[in-house]
C-alpha positions in Angstrom: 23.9 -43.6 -40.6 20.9 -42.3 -38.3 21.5 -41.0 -34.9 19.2 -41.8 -32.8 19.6 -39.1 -29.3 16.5 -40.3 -27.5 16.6 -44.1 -27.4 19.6 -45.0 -24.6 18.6 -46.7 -21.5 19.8 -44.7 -18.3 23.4 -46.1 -17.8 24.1 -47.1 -21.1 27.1 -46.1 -22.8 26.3 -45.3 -27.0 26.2 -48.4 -28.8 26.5 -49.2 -32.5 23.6 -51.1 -34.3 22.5 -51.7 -37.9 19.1 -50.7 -39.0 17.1 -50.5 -42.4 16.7 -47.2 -43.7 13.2 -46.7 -45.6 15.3 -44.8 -48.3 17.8 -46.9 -49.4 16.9 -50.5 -47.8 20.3 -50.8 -47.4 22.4 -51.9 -44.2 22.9 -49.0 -41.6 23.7 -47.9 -38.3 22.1 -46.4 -35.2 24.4 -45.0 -32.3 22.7 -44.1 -29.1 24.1 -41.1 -27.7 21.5 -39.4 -25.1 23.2 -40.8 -22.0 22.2 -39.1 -18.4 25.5 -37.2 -18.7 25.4 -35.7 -22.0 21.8 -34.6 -21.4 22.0 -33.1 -17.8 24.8 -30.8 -19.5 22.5 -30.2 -22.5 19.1 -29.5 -20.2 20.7 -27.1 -18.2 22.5 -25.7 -21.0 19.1 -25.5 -22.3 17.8 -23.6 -19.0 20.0 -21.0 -18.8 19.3 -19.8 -22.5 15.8 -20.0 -22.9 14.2 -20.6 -19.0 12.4 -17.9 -16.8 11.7 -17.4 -13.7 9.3 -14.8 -14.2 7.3 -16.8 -16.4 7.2 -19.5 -14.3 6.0 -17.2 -11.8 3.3 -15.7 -13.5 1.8 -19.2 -14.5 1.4 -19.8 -10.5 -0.4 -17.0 -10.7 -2.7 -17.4 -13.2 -0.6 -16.0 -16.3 -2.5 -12.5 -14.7 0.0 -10.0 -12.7 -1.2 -5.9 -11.9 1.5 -3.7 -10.6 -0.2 -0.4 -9.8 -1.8 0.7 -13.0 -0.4 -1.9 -15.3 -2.0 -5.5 -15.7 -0.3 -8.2 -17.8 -1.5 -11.2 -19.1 -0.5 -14.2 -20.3 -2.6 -16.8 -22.5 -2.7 -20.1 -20.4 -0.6 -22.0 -23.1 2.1 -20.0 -25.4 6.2 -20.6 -26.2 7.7 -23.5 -26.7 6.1 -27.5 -27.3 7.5 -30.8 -26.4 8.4 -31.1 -30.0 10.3 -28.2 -30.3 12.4 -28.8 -26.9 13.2 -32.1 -27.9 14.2 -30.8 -31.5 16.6 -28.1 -29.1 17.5 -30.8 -27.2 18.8 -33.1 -29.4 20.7 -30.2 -31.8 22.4 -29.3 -28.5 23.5 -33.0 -27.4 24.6 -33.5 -31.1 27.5 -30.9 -30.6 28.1 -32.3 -27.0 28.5 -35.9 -28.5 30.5 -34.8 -31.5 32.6 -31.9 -30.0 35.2 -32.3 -33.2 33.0 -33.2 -36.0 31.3 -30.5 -38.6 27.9 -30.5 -37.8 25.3 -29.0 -40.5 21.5 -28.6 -40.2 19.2 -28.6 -43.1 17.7 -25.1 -42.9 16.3 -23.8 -39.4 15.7 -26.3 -35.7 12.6 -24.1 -35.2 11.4 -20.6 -36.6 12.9 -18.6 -34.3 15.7 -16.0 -34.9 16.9 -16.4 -30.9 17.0 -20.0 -31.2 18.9 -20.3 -34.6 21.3 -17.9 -33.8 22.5 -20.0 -31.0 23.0 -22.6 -32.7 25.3 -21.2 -35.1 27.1 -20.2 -31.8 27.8 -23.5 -31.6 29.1 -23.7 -35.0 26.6 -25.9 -36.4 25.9 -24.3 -40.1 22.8 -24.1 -41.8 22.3 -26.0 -45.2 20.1 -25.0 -48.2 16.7 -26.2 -47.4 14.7 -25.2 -50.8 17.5 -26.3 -53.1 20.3 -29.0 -52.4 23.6 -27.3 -54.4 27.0 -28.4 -54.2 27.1 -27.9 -50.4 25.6 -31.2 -50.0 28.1 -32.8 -52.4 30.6 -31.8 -50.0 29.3 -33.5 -46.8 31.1 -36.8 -45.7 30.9 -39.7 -43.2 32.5 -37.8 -40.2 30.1 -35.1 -40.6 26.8 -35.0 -38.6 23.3 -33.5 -40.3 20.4 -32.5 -38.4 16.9 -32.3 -39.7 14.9 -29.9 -38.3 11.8 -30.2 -36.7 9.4 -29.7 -39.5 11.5 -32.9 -41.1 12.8 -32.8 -44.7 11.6 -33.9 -47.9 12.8 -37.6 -48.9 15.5 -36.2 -51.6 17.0 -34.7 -49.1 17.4 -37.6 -46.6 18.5 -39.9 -49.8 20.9 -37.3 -50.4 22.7 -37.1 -47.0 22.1 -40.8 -46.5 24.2 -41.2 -49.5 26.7 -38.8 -48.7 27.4 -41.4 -45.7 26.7 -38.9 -43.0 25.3 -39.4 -39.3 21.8 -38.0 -39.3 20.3 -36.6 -36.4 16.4 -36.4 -37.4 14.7 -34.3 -34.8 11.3 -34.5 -36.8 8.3 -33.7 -34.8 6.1 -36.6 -33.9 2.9 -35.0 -35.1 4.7 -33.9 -38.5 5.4 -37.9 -38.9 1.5 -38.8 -38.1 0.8 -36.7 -41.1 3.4 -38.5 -43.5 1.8 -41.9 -42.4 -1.7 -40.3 -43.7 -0.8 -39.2 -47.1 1.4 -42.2 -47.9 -1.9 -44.4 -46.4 -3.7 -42.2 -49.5 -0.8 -42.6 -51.9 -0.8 -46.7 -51.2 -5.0 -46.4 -51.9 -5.0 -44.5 -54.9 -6.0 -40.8 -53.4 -4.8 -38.2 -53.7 -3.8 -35.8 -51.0 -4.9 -32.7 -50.6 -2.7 -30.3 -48.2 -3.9 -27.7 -46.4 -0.4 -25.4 -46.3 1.8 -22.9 -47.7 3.0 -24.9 -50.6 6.7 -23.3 -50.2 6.9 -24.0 -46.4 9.6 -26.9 -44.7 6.8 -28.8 -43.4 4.9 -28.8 -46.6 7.7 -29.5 -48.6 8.4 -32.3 -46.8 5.1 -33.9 -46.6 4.3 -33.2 -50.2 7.1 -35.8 -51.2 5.6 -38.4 -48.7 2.4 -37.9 -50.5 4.1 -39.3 -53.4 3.9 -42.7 -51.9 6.3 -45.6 -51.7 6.4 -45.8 -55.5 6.5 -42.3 -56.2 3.5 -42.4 -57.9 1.3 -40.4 -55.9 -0.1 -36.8 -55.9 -0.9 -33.9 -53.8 -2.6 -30.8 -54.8 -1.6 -28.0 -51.5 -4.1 -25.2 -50.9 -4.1 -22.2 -49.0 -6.8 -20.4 -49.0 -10.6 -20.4 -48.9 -10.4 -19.1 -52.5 -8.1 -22.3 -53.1 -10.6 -24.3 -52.2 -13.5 -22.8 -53.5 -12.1 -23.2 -57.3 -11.6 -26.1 -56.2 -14.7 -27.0 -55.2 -16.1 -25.9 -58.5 -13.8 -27.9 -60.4 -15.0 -31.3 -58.8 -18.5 -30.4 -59.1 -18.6 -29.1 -62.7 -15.1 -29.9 -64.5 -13.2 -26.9 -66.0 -10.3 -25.5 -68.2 -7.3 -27.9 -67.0 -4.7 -25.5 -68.2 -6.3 -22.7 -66.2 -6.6 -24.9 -63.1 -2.9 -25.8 -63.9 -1.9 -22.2 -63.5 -3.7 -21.5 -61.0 -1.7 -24.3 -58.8 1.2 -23.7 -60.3 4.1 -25.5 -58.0 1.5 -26.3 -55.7 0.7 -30.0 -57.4 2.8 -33.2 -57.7 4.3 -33.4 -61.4 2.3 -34.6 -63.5 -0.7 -33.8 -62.0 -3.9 -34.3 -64.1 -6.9 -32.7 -62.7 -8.8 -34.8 -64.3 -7.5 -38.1 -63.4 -6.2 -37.3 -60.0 -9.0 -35.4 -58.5 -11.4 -38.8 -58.2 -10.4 -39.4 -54.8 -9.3 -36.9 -52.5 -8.2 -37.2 -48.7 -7.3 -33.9 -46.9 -4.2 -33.5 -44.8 -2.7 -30.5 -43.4 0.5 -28.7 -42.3 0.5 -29.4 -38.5 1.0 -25.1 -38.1 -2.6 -24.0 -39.9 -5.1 -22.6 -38.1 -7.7 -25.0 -37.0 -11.2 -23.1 -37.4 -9.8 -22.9 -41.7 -8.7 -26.4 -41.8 -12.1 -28.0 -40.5 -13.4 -25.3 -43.0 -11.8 -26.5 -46.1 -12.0 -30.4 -45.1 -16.5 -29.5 -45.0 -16.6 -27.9 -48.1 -14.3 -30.6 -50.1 -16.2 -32.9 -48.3 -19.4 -31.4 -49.7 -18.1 -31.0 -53.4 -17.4 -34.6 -53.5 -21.1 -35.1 -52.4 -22.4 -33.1 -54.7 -20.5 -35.0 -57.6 -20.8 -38.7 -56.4 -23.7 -38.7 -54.6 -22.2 -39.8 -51.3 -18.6 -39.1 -50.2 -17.1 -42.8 -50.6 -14.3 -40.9 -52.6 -13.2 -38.2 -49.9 -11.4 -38.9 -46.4 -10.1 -37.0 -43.7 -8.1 -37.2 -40.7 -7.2 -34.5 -37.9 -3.8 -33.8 -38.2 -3.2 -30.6 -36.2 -0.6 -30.6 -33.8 -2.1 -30.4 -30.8 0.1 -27.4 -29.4 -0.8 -25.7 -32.3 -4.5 -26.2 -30.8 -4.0 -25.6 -27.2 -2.7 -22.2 -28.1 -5.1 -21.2 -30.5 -7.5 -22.2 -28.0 -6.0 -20.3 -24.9 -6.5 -17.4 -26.7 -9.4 -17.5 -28.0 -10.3 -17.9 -24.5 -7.8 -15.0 -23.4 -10.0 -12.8 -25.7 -12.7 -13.2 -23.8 -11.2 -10.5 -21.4 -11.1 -6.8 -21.8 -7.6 -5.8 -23.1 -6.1 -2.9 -25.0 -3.4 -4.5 -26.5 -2.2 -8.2 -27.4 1.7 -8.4 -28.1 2.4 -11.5 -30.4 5.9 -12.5 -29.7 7.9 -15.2 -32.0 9.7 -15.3 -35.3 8.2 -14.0 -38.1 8.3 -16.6 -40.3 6.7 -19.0 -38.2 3.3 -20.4 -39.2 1.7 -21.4 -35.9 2.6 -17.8 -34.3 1.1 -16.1 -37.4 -2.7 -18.0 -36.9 -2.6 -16.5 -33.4 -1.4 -12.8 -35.0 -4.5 -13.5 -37.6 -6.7 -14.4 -34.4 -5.8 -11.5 -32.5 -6.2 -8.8 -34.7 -9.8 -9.3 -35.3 -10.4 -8.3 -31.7 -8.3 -5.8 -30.9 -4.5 -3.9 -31.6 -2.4 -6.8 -32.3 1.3 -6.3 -32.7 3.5 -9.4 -34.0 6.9 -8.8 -32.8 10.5 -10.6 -32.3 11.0 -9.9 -29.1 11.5 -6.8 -26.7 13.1 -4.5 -28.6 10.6 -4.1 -31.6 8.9 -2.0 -28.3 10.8 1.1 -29.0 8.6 3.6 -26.7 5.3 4.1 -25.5 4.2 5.3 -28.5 6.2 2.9 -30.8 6.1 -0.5 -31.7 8.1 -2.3 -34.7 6.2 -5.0 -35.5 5.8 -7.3 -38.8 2.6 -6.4 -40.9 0.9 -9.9 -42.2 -0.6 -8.5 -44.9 2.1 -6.5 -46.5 4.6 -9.3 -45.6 7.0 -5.9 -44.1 8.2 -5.1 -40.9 7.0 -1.9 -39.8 6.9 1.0 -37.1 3.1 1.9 -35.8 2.3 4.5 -33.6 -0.3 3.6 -30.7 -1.4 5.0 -27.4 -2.3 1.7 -25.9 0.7 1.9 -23.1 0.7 6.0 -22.8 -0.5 8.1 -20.5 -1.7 7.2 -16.4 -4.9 5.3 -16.9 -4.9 1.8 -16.1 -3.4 -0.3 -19.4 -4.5 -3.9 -20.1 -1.7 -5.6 -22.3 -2.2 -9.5 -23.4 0.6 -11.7 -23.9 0.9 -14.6 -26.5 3.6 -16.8 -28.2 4.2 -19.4 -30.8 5.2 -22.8 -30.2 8.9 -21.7 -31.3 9.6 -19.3 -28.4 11.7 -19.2 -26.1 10.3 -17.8 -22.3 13.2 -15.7 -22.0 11.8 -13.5 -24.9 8.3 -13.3 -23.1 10.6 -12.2 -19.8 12.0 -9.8 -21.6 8.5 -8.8 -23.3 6.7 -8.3 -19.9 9.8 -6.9 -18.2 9.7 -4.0 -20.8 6.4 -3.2 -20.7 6.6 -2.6 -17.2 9.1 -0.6 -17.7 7.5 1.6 -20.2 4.5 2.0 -17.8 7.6 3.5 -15.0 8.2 0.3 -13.1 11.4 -1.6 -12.8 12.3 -4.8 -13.4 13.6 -5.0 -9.7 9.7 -3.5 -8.8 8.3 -6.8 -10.7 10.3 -9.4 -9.5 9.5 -8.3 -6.0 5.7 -8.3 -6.7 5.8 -12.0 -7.8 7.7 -12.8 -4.4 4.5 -11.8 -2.7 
């Protein structure tokens, strides 16, 4: 059975009604629980965990605040999306709707440590996400399942559907516009071609969409530029199939065929990637098909990048644009959309990809995750030391919370000698 939390009229107490499912086609039900009570509990639930006032404050002012010698700014769009609040939401109203029942959720709500780790709080246990094992044998019809926001791949939804449970699906809408594209390629014969990281939720999960309706689609997901420049050469010119096999190696649908399924392509993309790449790899498929055809009847594309995703890449870009000495990254490490804006960053200026306010151990340290050693390490900079005036930028992913940019600004103000008390009274001004 699906839950529906976002569907109840004002006033309405929650209802039982049957629906299809697209899995099974057989007879289910829909209960609609977001009524005005449960959700006024759940929002300000919601405000006291992950809300600030300082933030707020600082976006009447421009996202730009100086306190003597010490000027912070914020990018014009970071932290959390409507996506991701509604996928918070609607984890949150699942335990205040089923105080009694075992509620699981199918890997991480979001990629953020903070925000996960309330939830377990709440005593709502996280499932196996890359592998179903016996776990999922064990779930029942009084237990709830949430899918996260990146969704879930369709094995996993037959397997809780048929397991009985109540499903809470808090799948982001722009995640769903994507599935609609590569089944629209599976249904026409093309194959899709994914712009991700072929091991990620998201990508996962549209992967098995591309499959089609029949399950007889394909999907080929690339990540890089080199990705797509071999395989670029392979349209134009053909090549070793075994060595192109390898090289994709549990990146392709099974039973993938280079030569049979590369005749017509159609690019897609996890929602996360960073734009500039993705309009990058869609013009040079674009032009391989060209080359090989003659025209590019046998290649299609769509814009599927969330548009949070965007707006922040975007606002920073633009942010860059000012002098700074420093640009603090703040989110969970292994989210996507906050590591394009680490990428961005760091080919400007000192750019530091942290959790949250403690990786900011001193004025001379900062523990930080390194992007391309995949480690989390301590570096040394002089960017906050010493009494000249310090420029520090401010940026965050679409998975986190203000309270961990409050707590970001707040300690780099402290650093620099000035207290917390000392800020909040300079934003009353």
């Amino acid at each position: 059975m699906v839950i529906d939390l976002t569907l109840l009229p004002h006033g309405t107490n929650p209802v039982w009604s049957p629906m299809a499912s697209p899995a099974s086609k057989k007879k289910k039900k829909r209960v609609n629980v977001r009524t005005p009570e449960v959700m006024e509990l759940v929002q300000n639930e919601v405000a006291v965990h992950y809300e600030s006032s300082i933030v707020e404050k600082f976006r009447a002012r421009d996202g730009v605040v100086t306190i003597g010698n010490t000027t912070v700014r914020l990018a014009k769009q970071f932290g959390f999306c409507y996506g991701v609040e509604r996928a918070i939401d609607l984890a949150y109203a699942s335990r205040r709707v089923f105080p009694d029942n075992r509620i699981f959720l199918i890997g991480e709500i979001i990629h953020n440590p903070e925000v996960n780790g309330q939830l377990e709080e709440m005593n709502i246990v996280s499932l196996p996400w890359q592998e179903m094992d016996e776990q999922y044998d064990d779930l029942g019809p009084d237990d709830v399942v949430i899918v996260p926001a990146f969704g879930a791949p369709i094995s996993f939804m037959e397997k809780v559907d048929s397991q009985g449970c109540k499903t809470v699906d808090t799948t982001c809408g722009d995640v769903m516009k994507v599935w609609r594209r590569v089944r629209g390629y599976a249904k026409n014969g093309i194959t899709s071609i994914i712009h991700g990281k072929a091991g990620h939720e998201e990508t996962r999960a549209t992967a098995s969409r591309a499959m089609g309706e029949d399950g007889k689609g394909h999907y080929l997901v690339v990540l890089t530029l080199d990705d797509v420049d071999f395989l670029c050469d392979y349209l134009r010119n053909g090549g070793d199939r075994d060595e192109f096999l390898k090289r994709f190696e549990g990146s392709t649908s099974e039973g993938f065929d280079p030569e049979r399924d590369l005749i017509k392509v159609g690019v897609a993309n996890q929602t996360t990637m960073l734009k500039s790449e993705t309009e990058e790899i869609q013009n040079r498929v674009k032009v391989a098909v060209q080359d090989r055809d003659g025209d590019d009847e046998n290649f299609q594309v769509f814009d599927t990048i969330c548009g949070a995703t965007q707006e922040r890449q975007d606002a920073l870009f633009e942010m860059l644009k000012e002098s700074m000495d420093m640009l603090l990254v703040v989110g969970g490490y292994n989210s996507s959309n906050t590591t394009h804006l680490v990428e961005i960053g760091e080919q400007e200026l000192p750019t530091f990809f942290i959790r949250g306010s403690r990786c900011i151990t001193s004025l001379e340290e900062i523990v930080h995750f390194d992007l391309h050693d995949r480690t989390e390490r301590s570096s040394y900079t002089d960017a906050l030391s010493g009494k000249e005036t310090v420029h520090i930028g401010i940026t965050a992913g679409a998975s986190c919370p203000n309270n961990l940019i409050e707590n970001t600004i707040l300690k780099v103000f402290e650093l620099r000698g000035i207290s917390g008390e000392e800020v909040r009274s300079a934003l009353e001004v």
